[in-house]
C-alpha positions in Angstrom: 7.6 -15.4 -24.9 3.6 -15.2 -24.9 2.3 -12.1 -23.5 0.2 -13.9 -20.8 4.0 -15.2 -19.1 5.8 -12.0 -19.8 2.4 -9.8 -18.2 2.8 -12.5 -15.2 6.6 -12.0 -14.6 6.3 -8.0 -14.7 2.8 -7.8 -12.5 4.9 -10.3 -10.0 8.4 -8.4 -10.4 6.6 -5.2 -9.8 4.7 -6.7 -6.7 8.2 -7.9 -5.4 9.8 -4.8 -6.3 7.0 -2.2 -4.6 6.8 -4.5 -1.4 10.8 -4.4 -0.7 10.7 -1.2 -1.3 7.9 0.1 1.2 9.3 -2.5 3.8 12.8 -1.0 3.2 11.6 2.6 3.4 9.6 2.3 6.3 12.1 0.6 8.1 14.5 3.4 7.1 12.1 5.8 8.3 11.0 4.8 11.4 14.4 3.4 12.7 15.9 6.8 11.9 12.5 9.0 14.0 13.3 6.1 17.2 16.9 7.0 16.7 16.4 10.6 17.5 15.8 12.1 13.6 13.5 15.2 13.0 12.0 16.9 10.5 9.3 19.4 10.2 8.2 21.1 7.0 5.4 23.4 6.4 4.3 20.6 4.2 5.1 17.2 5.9 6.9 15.9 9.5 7.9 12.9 10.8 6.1 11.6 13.5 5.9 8.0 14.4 2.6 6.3 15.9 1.7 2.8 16.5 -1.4 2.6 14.6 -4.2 -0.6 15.7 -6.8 0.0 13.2 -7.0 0.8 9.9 -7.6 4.0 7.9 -8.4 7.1 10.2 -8.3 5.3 12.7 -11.3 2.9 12.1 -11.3 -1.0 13.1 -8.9 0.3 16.4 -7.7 -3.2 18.0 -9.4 -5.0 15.4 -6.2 -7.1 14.3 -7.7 -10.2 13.4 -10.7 -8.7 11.2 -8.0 -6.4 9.5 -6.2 -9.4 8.7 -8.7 -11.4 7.5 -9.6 -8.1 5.3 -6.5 -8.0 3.6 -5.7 -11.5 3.1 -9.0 -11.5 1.3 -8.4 -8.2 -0.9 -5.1 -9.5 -2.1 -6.5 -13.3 -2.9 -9.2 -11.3 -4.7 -6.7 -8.7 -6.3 -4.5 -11.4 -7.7 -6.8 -13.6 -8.8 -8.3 -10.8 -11.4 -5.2 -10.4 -11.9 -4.4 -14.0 -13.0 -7.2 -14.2 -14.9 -7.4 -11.4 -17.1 -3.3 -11.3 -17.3 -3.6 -11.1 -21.2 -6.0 -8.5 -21.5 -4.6 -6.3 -18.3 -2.2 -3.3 -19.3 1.1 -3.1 -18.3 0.1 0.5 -16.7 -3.2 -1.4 -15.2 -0.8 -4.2 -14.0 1.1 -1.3 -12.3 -1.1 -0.2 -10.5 -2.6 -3.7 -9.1 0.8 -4.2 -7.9 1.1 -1.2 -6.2 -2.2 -1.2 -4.6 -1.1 -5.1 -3.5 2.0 -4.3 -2.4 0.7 -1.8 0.1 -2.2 -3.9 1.3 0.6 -6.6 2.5 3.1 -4.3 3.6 0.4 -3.4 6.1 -0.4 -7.1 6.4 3.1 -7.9 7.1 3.5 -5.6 10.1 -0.2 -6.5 11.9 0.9 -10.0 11.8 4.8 -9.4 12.7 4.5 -6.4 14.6 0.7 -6.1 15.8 0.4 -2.8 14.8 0.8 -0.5 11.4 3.8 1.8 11.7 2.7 5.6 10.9 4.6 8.4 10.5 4.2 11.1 7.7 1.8 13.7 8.9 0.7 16.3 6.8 1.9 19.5 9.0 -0.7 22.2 6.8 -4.1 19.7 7.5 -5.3 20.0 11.1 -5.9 16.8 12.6 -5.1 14.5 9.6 -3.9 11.2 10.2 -0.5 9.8 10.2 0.1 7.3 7.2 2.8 5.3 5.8 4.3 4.2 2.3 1.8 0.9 2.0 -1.0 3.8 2.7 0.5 6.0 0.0 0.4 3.0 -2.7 -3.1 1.8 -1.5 -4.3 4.9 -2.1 -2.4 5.5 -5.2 -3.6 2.4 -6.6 -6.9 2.5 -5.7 -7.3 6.2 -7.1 -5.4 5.6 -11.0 -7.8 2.4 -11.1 -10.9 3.9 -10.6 -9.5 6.2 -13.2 -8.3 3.6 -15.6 -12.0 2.0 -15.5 -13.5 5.4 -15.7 -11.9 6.3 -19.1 -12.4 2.4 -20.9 -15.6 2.5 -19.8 -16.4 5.9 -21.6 -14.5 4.9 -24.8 
């Protein structure tokens, strides 16, 4: 198999894979905290808020524009992706997944829901805000790519 169809199948697999995943793990989460669970660490608690906007609270009841935002980050993401699918790395092609897959799992839930479903809260940050799994692989992603371009560009 050429490498462009087999880097294709895994950065699609992977996409599949991380979006079930978060959806599944969410749904987990959250229908557990509605159903009366609890837990509190001096690290992390559960606590479930129905977020309108996007990061820290910016963009509140700004649905459509949020949307619109991510609809156009993932065309953009997997068109790159498309493009330079030979010359990607698999870890690079990781990573674009992951970063994709969070950017619709929070896409999925502002169109089905109308709202982002938070509820990890970091109990030892003051006034931090509550985030989920698509917010853990957005941030993920976008952090080890910047990384990733930061060390090929100094090569």
């Amino acid at each position: 198999m050429n490498k462009k169809i087999s880097n294709l199948i895994y950065f699609i697999t992977c996409y599949v894979f991380l979006i079930y995943a978060n959806l599944s793990l969410s749904n987990f989460v959250v229908y557990n905290i509605k159903h009366g669970y609890k837990f509190t660490s001096d690290f992390i608690s559960l606590h479930y808020v129905k977020n309108t906007g996007a990061a820290f609270s910016l963009l509140k009841d700004s649905r459509e524009i949020l949307i619109i935002l991510s609809v156009i980050a993932l065309v953009l993401l997997f068109l790159y992706a498309i493009k330079h699918i030979k010359s990607i790395s698999m870890k690079s092609l990781f990573f674009i997944a992951l970063l994709s897959a969070g950017i619709a799992g929070n896409l999925h839930e502002r169109i089905t829901l109308g709202y982002v479903r938070d509820f990890f809260e970091l109990s030892f940050i003051n006034n931090f805000p509550v985030f989920n799994v698509s917010d853990i692989f957005i941030n993920i992603g976008v952090i080890v790519l910047i990384i990733l371009i930061l060390l090929k560009k100094t090569k």
